[in-house]
N, C-alpha and C positions, 0 to 999 in steps of 0.2 A: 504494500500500500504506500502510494505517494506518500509522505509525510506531510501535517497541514501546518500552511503558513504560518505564521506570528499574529497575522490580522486575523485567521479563522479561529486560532487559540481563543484569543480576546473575546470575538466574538461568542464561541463556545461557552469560555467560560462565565460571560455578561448571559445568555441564554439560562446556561445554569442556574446561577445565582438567583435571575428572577424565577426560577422555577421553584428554587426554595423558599424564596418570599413568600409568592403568593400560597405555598404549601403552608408557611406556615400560619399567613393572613386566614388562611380556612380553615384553622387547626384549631386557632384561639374565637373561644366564644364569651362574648359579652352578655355578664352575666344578666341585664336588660333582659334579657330575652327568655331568660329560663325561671322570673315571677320575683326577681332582686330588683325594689324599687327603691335606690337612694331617697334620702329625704329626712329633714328635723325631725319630725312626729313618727318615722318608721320604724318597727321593730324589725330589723334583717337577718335577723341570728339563723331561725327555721330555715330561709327562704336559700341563704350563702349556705348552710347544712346540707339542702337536700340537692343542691348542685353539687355539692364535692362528692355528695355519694353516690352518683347515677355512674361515675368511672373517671377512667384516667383522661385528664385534658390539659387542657389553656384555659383558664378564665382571667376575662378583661375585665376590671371593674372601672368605668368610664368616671368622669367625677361627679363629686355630689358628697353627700353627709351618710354613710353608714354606721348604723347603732347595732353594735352585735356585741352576744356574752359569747362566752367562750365557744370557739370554733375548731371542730377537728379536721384535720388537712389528713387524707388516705395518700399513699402511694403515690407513686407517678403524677402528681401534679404539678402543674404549673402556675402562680396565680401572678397575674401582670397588674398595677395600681397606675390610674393615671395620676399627673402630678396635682389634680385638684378633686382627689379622692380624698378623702377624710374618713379615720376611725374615729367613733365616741365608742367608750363602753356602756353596757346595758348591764350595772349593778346589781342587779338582780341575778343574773343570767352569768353571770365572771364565776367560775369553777377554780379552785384553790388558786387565785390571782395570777393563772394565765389567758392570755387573749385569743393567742393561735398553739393548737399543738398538733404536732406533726406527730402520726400514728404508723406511717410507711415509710420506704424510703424514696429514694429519687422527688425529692420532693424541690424547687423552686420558690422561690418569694421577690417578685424586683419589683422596686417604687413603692412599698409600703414608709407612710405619712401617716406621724404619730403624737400624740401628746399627750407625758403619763401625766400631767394636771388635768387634763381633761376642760381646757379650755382654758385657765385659769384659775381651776377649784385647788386648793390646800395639799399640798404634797401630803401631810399627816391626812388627808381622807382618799387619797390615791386607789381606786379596786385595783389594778392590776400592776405584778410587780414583773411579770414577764412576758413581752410584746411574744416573742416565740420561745414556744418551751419543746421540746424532744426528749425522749429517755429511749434509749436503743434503737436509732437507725444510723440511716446512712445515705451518703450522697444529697445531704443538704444545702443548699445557696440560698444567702441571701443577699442581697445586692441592691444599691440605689437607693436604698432606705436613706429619710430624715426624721429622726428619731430624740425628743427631746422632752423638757420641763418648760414650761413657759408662766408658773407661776411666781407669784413677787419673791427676791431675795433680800437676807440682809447680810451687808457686807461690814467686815471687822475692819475697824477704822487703822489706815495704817501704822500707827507710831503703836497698833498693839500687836499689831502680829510674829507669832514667833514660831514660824515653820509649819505652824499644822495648818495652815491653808488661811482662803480670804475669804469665804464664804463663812456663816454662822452657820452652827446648826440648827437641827430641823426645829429646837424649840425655844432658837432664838441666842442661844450660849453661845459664848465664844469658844471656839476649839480649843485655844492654848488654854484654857482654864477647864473646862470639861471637853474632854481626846474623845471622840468615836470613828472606830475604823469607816464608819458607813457615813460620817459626817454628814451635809447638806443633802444625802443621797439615797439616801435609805437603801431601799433594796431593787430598782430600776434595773432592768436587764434589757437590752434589745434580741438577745439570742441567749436562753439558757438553755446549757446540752449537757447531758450524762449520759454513762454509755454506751457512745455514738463515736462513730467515723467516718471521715471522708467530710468533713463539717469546711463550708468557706465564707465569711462576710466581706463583703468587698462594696469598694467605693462607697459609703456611706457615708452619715457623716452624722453626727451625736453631741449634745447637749445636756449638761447639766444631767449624766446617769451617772449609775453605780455601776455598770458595765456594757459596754457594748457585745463581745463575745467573752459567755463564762462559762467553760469547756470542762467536766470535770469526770474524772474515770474513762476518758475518750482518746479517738486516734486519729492523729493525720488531718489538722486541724491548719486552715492556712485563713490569715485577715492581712487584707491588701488593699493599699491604696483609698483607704477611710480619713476621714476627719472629723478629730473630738474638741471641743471645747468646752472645760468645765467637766469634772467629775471624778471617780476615782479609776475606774479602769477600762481601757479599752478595749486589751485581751485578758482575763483571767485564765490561764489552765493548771490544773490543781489535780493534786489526791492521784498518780498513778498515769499521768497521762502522757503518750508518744504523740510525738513526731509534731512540733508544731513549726509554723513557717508565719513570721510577720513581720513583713515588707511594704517599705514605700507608704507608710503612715503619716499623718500630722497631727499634732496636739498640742496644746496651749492650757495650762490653768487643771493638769491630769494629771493626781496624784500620783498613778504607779500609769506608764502607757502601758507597759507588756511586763508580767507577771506570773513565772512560774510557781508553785507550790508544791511542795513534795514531805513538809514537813516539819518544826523547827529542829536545830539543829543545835538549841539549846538547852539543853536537861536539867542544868545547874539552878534554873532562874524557874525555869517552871514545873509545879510540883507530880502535873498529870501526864511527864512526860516519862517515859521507862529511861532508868540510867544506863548506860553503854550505848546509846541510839543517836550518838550525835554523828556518827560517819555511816549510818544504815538506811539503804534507801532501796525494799524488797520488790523490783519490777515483776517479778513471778508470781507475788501476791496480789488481788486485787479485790477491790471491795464487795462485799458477802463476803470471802472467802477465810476460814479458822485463818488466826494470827494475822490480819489485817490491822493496821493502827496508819489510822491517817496521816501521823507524822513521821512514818517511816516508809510511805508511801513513795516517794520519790515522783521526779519530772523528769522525761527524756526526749534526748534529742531535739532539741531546742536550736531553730535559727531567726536572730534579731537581725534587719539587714537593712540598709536606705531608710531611716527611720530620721525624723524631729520632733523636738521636744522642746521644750520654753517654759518658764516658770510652773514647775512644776515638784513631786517628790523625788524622782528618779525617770530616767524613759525607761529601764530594763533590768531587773534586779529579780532573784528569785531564792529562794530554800531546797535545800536537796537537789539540785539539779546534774545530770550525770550525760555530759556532750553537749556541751550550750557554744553555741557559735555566735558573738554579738559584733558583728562588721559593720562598717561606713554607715555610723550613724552620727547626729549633731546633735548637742545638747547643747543649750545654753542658759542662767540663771535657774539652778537647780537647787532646791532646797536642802537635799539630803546630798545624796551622792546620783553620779549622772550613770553608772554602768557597776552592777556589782551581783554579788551571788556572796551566798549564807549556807555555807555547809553542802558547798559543792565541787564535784570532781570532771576532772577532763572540759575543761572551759580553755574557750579563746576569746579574748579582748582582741579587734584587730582593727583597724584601719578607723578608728573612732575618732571625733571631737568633742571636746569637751571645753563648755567657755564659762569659768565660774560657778562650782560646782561648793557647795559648802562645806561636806566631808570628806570629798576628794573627788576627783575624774571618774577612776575604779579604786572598788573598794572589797576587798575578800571580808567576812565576818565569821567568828567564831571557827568553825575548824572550814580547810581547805587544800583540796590535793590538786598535781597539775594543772597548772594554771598557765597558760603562754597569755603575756602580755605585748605585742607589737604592732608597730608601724602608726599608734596612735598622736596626736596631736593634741596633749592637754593646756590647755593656756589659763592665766589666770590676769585678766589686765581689767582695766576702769573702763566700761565703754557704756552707750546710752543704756539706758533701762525703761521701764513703760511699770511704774508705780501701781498703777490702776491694777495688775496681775499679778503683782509679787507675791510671794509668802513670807517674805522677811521685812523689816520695817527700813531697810535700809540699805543697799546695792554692796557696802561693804563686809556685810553678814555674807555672800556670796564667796568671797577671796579665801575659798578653801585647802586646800593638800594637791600635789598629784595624783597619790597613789596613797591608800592605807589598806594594813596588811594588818584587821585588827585581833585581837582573839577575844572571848569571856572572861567572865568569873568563872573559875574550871573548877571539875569535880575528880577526883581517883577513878571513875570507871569513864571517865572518855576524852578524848583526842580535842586537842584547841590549838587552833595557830593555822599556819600556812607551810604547805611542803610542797615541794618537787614543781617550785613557781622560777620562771623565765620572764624576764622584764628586759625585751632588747628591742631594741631600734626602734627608740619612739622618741619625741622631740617634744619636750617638757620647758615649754616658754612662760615665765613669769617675769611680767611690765611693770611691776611694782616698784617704786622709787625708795621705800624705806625697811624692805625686810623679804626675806627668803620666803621660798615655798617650798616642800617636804615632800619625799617618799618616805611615808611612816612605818615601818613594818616592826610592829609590834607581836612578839611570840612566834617570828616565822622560822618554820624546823628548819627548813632548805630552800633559799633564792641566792638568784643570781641577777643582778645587775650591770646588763652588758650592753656596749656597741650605742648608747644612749646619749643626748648631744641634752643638754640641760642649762639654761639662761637661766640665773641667777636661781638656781635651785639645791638641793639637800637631800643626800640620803642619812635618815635616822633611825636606826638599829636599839631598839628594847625589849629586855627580855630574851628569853632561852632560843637557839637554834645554829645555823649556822648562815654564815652571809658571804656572800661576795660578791666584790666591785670590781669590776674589769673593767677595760676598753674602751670607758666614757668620758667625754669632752665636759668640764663641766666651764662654765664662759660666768663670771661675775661682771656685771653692771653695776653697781652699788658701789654710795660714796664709803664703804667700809671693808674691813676684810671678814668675809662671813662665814660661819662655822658652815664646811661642803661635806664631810662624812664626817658622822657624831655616832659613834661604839659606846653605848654604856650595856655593857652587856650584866646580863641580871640571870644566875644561872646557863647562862651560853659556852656554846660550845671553840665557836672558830670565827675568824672573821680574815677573807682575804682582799687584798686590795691592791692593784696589783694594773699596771701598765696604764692608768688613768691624766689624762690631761689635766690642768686646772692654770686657767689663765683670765687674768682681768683685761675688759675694756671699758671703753669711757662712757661715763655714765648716761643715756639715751633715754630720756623722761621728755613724755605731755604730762605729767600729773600736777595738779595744781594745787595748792595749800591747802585745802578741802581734804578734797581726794587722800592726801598722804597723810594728812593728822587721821584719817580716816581708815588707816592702814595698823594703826595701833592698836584696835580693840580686839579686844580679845575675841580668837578664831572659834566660833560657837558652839563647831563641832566638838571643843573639850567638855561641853557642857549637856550634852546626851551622851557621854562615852561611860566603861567602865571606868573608875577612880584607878588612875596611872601617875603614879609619881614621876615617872620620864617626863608626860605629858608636859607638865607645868617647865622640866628643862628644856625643852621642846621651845617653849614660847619666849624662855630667858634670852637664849639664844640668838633669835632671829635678826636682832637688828645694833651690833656692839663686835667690836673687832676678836674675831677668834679664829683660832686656828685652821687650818684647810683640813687637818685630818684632826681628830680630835680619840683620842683610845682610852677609855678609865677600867681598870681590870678589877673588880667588884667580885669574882669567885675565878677558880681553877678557867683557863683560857689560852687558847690560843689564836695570834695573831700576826698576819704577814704583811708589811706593806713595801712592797717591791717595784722596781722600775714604774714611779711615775715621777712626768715632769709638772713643779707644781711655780707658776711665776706667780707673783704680786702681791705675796700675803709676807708677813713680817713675822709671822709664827707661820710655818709650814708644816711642820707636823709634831703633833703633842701627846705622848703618852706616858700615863704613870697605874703601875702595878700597887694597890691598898697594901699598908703592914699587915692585916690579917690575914693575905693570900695567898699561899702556895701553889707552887704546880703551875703557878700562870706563866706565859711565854707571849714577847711582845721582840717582835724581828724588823727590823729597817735597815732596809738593804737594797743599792743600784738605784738609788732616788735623785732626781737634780733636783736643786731647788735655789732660788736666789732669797732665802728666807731662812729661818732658825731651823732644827730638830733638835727637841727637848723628849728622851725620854729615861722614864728609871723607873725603879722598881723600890722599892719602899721596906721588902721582905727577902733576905737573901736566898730564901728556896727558889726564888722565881727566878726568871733571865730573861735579860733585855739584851740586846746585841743592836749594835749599830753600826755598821759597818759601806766600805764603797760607796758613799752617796755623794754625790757632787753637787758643790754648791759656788755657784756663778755668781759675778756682781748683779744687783740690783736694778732693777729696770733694763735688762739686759735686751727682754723682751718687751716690743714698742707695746704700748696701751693708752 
């Protein structure tokens, strides 16, 4: 057979295409026609009933005001909403406060237009708390939805707000004074699913709820390309659930955007937790099923990807989570921390931004295994802000950490801290004119700090594990010399430091007297943390001439600081072993420095060695 041209292709396939059209133009039936009368005074509950149940279709619902109690969606359905179709509920008729529940699978929903006030009626008399509920199917979409509250709010005056959000709650209290996880939102779902799979919300976009998609004991859960304003969450999936995908989102004024749950991870602090269960997270168990416990449920396989985020608690944080991949997403003005996980393993931080995060960029909590942290872009600088959305009463409550590596209050039957963590090649810029920004890694067993270019920033080491500093540029701006690696090790094991740059240049500031006296206040995140006595050295530190390497040997230790070149500080490297320590070992060896090494040992069982380091005139190197 000849082969057909390029213009018969076209043609073919332009032929095709309206074949499917009009296939599917006669496919979908308005529901007009099968005794669905929109309308104020209408009751449509029966009428939208007995069309879903005659079989599988398309129904168009043209616009107008439809009053339905709750409606069940069979199988294979399609149900299409024009955009000036309107849901009211019918009170009476609302079944355990869902609207639509899907009883089959292969089921659709695009253009459903929604409002859980119901016009303007009192969020506290709300009938329904979930626009679509499902429990065991599969192959659901929802798509196109505008989904929201449009009942009056009251907003917490700024000079009071302190992280828990700008909205009061529902009975009028300020968050910071009375916390509810459900705050101004009670319990709003545009999509609740349990035991389901194959689940997608797409393109949407949502208003002042409690969640847009909230996934729980489910599989293969994907929300893309949504926009939220106002609320607490955009994806919930919790209690045992694979394989989610949530890309290409936006959100504004949304406490958690994406939200795994698998558990807490903290046993110590809560009493209904079983102890040894902070590293347990049972994929094989799942709910009904003997030995099931919610919090050892775990979350899997998790990807965060193309995602923004703006005044907000976090965009992507979770518990228990076991392969979470959180990539090229932006954050900026975050209340807590911008990208973190709570007692989770096999996680990658990657290709991230972060602009002004209060407790850091990324942040690990209570215990934490493999962890790659690269290619991210945390910055911490002064730039506009929009008041009106904040959570905090002041832009410089924002100017938080790069990175925190934190642990609990620990107990004897379980694991706390951070292990088998990789933190390279990512670019840690801090614009601040009068003080450092921090990699805090508190209680981490095993990281490494490598290949890392860091503007005026700090790696600070507390607490038990082992550390090391390779390879990284660290570049001072500051009218001072600022403590760059600060070792107080507190039961620790080792700390290596080893082929590290450290050079000043001149100091490159917009900040304006404002701005910098504003740079003082104390970083807030010390003030929801556990009580760490580092912490407060942490803050002493930041803005007063100190050493480039800083070592205090506090128990049994060892430590190497080998081949780095370190210009412009007048103390270059400072360590001293306590008299009550034995067994400690502190090594400086193949160092240039145009700056002092002061180190010694206090207790003669210990040893210091000092040995090959070259030291160059001062200002050798231009700055």
């Amino acid at each position: 057979m000849k082969p057909m041209t390029p213009s018969l292709v076209n043609i073919g396939r332009a032929l095709l295409l309206a074949g499917l059209l009009t296939a599917s133009a006669e496919a979908q039936v308005n529901v007009s026609t099968l005794g669905v009368t929109p309308g104020t005074g209408t009751d449509n509950t029966e009428a939208v009933q007995r069309a879903l149940d005659k079989g599988p279709g398309m129904l168009y619902f043209p616009a107008g005001t439809y009053n339905l109690g709750t409606v069940k969606i069979p199988g294979n359905h399609t149900l299409v909403f024009d955009p000036e179709a309107v849901i009211h509920p019918v009170a009476s008729k609302i079944v355990e406060q869902n609207q639509f529940v899907v009883t089959g699978d292969d089921v659709r929903i695009e253009g459903l237009h929604y409002d859980f006030a119901d016009g303007g009626k009192d969020l506290k008399d709300t009938v329904v708390l979930n626009l679509v509920y499902a429990d065991g199917v599969a192959n659901l979409v929802v798509s196109d939805a505008d989904v929201g509250n449009t009942d009056e709010r009251g907003t917490v005056p700024l000079e009071n707000r302190k992280r828990r959000g700008r909205l009061l709650n529902v009975d009028g209290t300020d968050p910071s004074e009375k916390y509810s996880h459900m705050g101004y939102y009670k319990s709003q779902c545009l999509v609740f699913a349990i035991n389901s799979r194959d689940l997608v919300l797409e393109n949407s976009k949502g208003f002042r709820l409690h969640a847009m998609m909230h996934a729980s004991n489910s599989a293969n859960v994907t929300v893309r390309g949504n926009h939220m304003v106002s609320g607490n969450y955009m994806t919930k999936f919790l209690e045992g659930s694979e394989n989610l995908r949530h890309h290409d989102n936006w959100s504004r004024d949304v406490k958690y955007q994406v939200n795994w749950f698998g558990g807490s991870p903290d046993p110590s602090r809560k009493k209904n937790l079983p102890r040894g269960s902070s590293t347990v997270a049972n994929r094989e168990v799942k709910a009904g099923e003997p030995g099931y416990n919610p919090h050892t449920s775990g979350s899997f396989d998790v990807l965060v990807q193309n995602n923004y985020a703006e005044y907000g608690n976090t965009l992507a944080w979770g518990n228990k989570g076991r392969q979470v991949i959180i990539d090229s997403n932006v954050a900026r003005f975050i209340a807590d921390y911008a990208y973190g996980s709570e007692g989770g393993e096999n996680l990658v931080f990657s290709n991230n931004i972060s602009i002004n995060s209060t407790a850091g960029g990324i942040v690990s909590m209570y215990w934490g295994e493999k962890l790659l942290i690269t290619g991210n872009l945390i910055m911490v600088r002064h730039e506009p802000w929009e008041a009106e959305w904040s959570w905090w009463d002041s832009p410089a409550k924002y100017l938080g950490p790069f990175v925190r590596l934190h642990h609990g209050p620990s107990n004897p039957e379980d694991k706390y801290g951070a292990g088998t963590v990789m933190i390279s090649g990512n670019l840690f810029s801090n614009e601040l004119s009068t003080r450092t920004v921090d990699i805090s890694i508190q209680a981490g067993r095993d990281v490494t700090v490598a290949g890392n270019k860091f503007i005026n920033g700090r790696v600070n080491k507390f607490g038990p594990g082992k550390l090391t500093v390779m390879d990284n540029e660290f570049v001072s701006r500051l009218p001072f010399d600022p403590l760059t690696i600060n070792i107080m090790p507190k039961d620790s094991d080792m700390a290596i430091i080893k082929g590290n740059v450290f050079r000043k240049e001149a100091p490159v500031s917009n900040t304006d007297a404002q701005q910098a006296a504003s740079e003082a206040n104390k970083v807030p995140y010390f003030l929801f943390t556990d009580d760490d006595p580092g912490a407060e050295a942490e803050e002493r530190a930041v803005s007063e001439d100190m050493p480039a390497i800083s070592i205090e040997a506090t128990c049994p230790f060892f430590a190497l600081v080998e081949d780095n070149a370190i210009y412009g500080w007048m103390d270059a490297i400072v360590g001293t072993i306590r008299p009550n320590v034995s067994a400690a070992s502190i090594l400086v060896m193949k160092n240039t420095t145009d700056g002092l090494i002061d180190v010694d040992s206090q207790n003669p069982k210990s040893t210091v060695v000092v040995e090959d380091n070259t030291e160059v005139p001062a200002r050798l190197m231009p700055y």
